[in-house]
Biopython code that builds the backbone (N, CA, C, O; Angstrom):
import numpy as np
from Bio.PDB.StructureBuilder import StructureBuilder

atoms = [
    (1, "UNK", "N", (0.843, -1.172, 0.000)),
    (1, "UNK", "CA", (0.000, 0.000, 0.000)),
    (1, "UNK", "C", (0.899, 1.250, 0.000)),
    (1, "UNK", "O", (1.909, 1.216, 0.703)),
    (2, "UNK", "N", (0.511, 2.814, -1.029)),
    (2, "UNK", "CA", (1.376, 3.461, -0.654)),
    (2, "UNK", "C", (0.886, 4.679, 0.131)),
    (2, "UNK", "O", (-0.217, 5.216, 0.229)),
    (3, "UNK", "N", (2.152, 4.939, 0.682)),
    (3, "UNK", "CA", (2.096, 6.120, 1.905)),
    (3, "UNK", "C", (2.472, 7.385, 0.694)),
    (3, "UNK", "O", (3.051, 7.504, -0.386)),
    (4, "UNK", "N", (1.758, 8.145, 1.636)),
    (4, "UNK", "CA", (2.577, 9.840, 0.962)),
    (4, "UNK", "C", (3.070, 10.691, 1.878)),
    (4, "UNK", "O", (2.455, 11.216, 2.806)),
    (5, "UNK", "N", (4.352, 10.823, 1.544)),
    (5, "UNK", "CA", (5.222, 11.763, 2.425)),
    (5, "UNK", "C", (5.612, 13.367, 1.662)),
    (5, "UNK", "O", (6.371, 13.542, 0.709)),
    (6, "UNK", "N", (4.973, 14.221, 2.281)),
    (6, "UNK", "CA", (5.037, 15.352, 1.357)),
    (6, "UNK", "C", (5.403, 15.054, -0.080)),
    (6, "UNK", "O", (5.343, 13.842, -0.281)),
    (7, "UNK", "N", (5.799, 15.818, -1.255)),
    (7, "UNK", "CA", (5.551, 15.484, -2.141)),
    (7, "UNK", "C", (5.821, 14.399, -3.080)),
    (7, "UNK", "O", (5.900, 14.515, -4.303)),
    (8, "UNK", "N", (5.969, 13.226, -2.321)),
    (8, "UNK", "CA", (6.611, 11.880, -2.832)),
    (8, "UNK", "C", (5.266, 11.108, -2.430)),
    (8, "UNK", "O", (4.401, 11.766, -1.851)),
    (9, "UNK", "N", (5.057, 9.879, -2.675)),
    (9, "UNK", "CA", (4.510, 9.017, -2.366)),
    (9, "UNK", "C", (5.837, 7.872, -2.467)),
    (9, "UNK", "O", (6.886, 8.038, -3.090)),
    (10, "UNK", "N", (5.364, 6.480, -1.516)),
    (10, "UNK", "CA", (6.257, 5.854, -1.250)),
    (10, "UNK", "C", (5.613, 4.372, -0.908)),
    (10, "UNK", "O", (4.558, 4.366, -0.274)),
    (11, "UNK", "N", (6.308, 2.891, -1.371)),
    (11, "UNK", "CA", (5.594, 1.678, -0.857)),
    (11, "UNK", "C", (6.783, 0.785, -0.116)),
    (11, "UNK", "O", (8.001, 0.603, -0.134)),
    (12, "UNK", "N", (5.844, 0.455, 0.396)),
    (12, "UNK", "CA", (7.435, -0.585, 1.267)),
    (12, "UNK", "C", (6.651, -1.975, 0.791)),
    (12, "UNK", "O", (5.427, -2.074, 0.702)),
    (13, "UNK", "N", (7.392, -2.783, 0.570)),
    (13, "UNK", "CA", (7.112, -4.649, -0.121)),
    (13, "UNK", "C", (8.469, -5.405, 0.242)),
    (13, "UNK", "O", (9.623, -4.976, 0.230)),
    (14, "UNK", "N", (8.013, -6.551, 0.539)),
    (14, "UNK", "CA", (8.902, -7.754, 0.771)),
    (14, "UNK", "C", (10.053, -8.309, -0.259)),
    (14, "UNK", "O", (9.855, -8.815, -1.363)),
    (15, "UNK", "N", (11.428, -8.059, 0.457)),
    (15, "UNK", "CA", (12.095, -8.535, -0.557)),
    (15, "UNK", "C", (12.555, -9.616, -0.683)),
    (15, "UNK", "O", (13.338, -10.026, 0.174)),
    (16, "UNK", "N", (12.140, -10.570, -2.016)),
    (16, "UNK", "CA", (12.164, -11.797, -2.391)),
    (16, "UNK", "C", (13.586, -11.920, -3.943)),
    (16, "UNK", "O", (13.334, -12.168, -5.122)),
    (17, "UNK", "N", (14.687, -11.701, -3.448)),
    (17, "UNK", "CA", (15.498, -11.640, -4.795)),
    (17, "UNK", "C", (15.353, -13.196, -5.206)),
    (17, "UNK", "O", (14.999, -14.052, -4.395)),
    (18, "UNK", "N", (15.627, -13.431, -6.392)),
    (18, "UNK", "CA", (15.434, -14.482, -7.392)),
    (18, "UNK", "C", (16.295, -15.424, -6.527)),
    (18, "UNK", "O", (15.815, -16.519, -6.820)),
    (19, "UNK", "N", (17.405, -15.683, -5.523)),
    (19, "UNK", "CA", (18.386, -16.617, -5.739)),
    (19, "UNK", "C", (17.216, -17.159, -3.974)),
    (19, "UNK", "O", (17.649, -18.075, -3.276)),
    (20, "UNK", "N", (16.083, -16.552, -3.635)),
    (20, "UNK", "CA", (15.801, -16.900, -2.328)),
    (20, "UNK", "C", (14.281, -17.089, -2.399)),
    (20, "UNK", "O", (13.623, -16.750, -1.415)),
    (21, "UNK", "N", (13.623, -17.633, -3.544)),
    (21, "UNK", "CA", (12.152, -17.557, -3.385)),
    (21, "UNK", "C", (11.207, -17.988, -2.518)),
    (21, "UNK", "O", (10.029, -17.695, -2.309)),
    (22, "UNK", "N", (12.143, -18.901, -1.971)),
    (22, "UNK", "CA", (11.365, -19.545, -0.690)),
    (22, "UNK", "C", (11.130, -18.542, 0.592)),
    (22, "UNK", "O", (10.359, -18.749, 1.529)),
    (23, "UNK", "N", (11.939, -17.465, 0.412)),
    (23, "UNK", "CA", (12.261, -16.819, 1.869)),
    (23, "UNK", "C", (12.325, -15.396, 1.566)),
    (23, "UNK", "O", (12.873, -14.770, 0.659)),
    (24, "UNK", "N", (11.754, -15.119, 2.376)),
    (24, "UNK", "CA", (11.639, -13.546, 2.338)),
    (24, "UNK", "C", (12.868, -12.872, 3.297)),
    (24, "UNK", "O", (12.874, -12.833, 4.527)),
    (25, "UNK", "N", (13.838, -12.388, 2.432)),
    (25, "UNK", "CA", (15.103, -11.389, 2.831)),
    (25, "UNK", "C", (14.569, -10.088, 3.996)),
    (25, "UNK", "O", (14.776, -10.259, 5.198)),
    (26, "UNK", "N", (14.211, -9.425, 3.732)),
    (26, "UNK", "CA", (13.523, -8.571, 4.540)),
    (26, "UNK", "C", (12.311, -7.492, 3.490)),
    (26, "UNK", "O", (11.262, -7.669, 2.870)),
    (27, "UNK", "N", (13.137, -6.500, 3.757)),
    (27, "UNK", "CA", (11.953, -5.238, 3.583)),
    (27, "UNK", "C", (12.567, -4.400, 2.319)),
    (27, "UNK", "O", (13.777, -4.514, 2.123)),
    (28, "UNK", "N", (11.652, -3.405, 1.289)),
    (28, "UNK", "CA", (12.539, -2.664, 0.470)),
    (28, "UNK", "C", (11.692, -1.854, 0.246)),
    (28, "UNK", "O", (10.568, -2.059, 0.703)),
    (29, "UNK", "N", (12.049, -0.262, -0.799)),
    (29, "UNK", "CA", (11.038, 0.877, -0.887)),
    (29, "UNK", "C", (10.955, 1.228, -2.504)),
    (29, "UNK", "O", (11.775, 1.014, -3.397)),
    (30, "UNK", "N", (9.943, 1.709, -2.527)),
    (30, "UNK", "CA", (10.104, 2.157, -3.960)),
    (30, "UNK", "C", (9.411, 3.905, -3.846)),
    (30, "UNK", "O", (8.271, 4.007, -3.395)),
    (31, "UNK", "N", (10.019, 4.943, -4.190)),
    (31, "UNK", "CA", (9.762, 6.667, -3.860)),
    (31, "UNK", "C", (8.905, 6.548, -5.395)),
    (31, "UNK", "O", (9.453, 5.813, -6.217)),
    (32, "UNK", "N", (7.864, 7.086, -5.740)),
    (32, "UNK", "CA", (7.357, 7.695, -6.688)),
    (32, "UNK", "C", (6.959, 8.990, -6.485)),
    (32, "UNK", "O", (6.548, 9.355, -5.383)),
    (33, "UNK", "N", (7.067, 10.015, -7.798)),
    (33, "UNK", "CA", (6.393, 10.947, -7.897)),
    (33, "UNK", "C", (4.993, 11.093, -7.190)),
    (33, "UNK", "O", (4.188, 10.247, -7.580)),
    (34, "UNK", "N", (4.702, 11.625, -6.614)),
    (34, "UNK", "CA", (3.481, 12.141, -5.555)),
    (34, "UNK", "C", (2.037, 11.850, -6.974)),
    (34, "UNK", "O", (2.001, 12.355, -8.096)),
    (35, "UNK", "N", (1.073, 10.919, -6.359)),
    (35, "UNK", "CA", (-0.121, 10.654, -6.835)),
    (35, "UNK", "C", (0.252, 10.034, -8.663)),
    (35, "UNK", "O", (-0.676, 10.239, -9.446)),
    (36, "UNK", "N", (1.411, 9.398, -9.203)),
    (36, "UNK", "CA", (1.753, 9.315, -10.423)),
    (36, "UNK", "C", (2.388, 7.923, -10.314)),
    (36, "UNK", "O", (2.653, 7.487, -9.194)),
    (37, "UNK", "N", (2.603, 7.326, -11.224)),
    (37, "UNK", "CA", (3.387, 5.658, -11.629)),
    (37, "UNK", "C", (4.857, 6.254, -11.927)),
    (37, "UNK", "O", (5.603, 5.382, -12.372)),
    (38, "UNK", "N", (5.399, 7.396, -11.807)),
    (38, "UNK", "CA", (6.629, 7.670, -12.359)),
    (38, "UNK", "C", (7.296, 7.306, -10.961)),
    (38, "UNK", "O", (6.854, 7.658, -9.868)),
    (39, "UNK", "N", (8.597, 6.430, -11.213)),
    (39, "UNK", "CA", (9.156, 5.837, -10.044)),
    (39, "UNK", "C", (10.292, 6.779, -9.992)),
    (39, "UNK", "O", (11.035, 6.859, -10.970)),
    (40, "UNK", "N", (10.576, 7.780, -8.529)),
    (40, "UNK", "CA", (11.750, 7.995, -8.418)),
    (40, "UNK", "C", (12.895, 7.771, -8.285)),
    (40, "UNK", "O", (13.840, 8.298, -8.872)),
    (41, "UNK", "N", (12.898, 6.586, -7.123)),
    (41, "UNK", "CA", (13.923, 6.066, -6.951)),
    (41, "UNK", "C", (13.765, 4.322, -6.150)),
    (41, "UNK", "O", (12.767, 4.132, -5.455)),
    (42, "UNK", "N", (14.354, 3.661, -6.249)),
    (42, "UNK", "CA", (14.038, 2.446, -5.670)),
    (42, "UNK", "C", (15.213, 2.003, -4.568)),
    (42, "UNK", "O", (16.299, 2.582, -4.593)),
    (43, "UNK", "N", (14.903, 0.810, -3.475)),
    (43, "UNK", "CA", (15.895, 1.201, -2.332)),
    (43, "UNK", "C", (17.343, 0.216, -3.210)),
    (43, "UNK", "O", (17.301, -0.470, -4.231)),
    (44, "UNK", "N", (18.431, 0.518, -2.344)),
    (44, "UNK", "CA", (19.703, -0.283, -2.955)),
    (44, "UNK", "C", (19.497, -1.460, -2.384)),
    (44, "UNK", "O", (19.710, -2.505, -2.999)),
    (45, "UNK", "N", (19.114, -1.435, -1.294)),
    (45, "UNK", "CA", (19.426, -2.609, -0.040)),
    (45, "UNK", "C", (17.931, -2.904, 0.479)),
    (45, "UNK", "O", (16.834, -2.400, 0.239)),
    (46, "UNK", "N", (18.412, -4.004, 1.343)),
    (46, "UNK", "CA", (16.465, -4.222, 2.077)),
    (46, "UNK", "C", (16.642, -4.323, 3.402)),
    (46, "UNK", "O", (17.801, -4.451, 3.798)),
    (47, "UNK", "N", (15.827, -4.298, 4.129)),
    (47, "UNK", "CA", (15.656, -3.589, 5.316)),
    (47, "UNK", "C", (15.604, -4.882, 6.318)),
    (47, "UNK", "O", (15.239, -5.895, 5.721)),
    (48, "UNK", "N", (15.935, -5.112, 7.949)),
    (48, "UNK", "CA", (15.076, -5.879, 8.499)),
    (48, "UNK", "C", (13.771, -5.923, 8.894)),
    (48, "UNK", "O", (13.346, -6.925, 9.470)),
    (49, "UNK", "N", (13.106, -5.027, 8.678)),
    (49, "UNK", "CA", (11.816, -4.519, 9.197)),
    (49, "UNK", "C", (11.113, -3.547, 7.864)),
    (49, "UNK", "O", (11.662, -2.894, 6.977)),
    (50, "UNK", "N", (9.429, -3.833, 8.238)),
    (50, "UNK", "CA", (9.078, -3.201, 7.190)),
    (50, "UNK", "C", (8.702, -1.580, 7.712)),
    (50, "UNK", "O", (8.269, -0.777, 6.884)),
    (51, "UNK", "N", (8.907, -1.184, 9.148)),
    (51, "UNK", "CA", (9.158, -0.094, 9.960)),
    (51, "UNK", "C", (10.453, 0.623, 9.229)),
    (51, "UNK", "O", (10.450, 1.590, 8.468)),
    (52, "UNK", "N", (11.569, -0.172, 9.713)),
    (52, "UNK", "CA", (13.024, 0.416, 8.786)),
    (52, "UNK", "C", (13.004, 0.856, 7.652)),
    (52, "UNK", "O", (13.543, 1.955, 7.519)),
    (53, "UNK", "N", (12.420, 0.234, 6.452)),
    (53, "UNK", "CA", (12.374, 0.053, 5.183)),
    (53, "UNK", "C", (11.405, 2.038, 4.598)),
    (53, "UNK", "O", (11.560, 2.891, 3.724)),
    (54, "UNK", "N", (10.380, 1.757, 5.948)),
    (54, "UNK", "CA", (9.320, 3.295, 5.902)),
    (54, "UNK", "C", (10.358, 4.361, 6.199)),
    (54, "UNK", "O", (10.252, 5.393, 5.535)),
    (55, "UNK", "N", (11.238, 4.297, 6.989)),
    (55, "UNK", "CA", (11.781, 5.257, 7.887)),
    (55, "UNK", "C", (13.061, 5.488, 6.575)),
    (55, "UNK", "O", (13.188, 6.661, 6.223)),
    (56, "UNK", "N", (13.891, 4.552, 5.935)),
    (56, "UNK", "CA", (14.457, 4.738, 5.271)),
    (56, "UNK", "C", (13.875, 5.606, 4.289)),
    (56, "UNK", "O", (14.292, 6.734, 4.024)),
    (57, "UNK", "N", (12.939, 5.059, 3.784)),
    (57, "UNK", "CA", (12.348, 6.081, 2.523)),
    (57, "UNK", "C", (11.468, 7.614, 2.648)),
    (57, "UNK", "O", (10.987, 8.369, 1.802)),
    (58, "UNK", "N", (11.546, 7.638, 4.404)),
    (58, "UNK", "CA", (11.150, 8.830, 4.180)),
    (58, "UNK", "C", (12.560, 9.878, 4.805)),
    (58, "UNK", "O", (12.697, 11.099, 4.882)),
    (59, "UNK", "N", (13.382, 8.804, 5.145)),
    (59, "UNK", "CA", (14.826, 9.840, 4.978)),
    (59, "UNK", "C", (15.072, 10.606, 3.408)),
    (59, "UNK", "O", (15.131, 11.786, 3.061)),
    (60, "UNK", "N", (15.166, 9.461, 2.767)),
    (60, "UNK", "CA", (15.459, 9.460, 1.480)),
    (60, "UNK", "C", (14.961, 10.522, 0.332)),
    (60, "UNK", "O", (15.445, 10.947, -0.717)),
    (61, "UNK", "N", (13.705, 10.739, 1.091)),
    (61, "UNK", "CA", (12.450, 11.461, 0.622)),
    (61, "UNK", "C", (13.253, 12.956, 1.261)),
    (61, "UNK", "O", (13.581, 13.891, 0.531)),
    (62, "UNK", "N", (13.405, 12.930, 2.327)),
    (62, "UNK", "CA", (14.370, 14.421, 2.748)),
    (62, "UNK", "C", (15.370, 14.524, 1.917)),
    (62, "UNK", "O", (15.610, 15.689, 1.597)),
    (63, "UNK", "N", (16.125, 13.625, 1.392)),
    (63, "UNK", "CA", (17.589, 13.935, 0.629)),
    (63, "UNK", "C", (16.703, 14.284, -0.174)),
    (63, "UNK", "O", (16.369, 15.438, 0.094)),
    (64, "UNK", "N", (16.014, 13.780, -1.230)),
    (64, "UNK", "CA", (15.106, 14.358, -2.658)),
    (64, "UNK", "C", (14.815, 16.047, -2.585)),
    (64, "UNK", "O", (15.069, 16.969, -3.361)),
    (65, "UNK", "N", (14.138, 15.965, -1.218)),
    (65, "UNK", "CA", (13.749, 17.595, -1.390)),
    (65, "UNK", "C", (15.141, 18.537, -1.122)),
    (65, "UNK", "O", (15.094, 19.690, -1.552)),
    (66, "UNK", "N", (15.844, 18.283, -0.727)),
    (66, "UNK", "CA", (17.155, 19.277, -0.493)),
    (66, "UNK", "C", (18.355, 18.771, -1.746)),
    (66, "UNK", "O", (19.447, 19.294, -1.966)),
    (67, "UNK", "N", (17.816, 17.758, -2.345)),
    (67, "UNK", "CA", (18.848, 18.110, -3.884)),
    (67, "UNK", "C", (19.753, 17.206, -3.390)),
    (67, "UNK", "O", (20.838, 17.184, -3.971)),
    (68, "UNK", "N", (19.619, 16.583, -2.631)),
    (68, "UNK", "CA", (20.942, 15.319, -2.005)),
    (68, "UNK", "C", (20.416, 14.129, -2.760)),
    (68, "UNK", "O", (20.874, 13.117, -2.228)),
    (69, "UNK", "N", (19.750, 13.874, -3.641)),
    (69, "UNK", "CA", (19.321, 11.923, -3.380)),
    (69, "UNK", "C", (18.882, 12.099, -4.938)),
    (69, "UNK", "O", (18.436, 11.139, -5.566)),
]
sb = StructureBuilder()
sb.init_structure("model")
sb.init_model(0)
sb.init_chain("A")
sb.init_seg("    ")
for serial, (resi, resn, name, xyz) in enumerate(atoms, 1):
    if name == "N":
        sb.init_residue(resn, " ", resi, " ")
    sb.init_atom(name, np.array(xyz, "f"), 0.0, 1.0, " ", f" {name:<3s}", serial, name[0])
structure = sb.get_structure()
């Protein structure tokens, strides 16, 4: 489901890379443009928690607005 963090919207989902289908790795984010399918940025890494994974992307979402990310 996605969240909106000022002008981003943002989803956190389970990360399942190809070499682990049986098992869910942890947590990961994907930033889109606010209310749009245009993807800003997606996470590098995955999270232990799908708490972490939120908190990451709305750091991330601060680097975006100040021209860092």
């Amino acid at each position: 489901m996605r969240k909106t963090h000022s002008y981003y919207d943002y989803e956190v989902y389970e990360y399942w890379p190809d070499c682990h289908r049986d098992k869910c790795l942890g947590y990961a984010y994907t930033i889109y443009k606010k209310e749009t399918d245009k993807i800003v940025r997606e996470s590098e890494e995955w999270f232990d928690s799908e708490a972490q994974a939120g908190f990451a992307a709305i750091g991330h979402i601060s680097l975006l607005e100040n021209g860092e990310g």
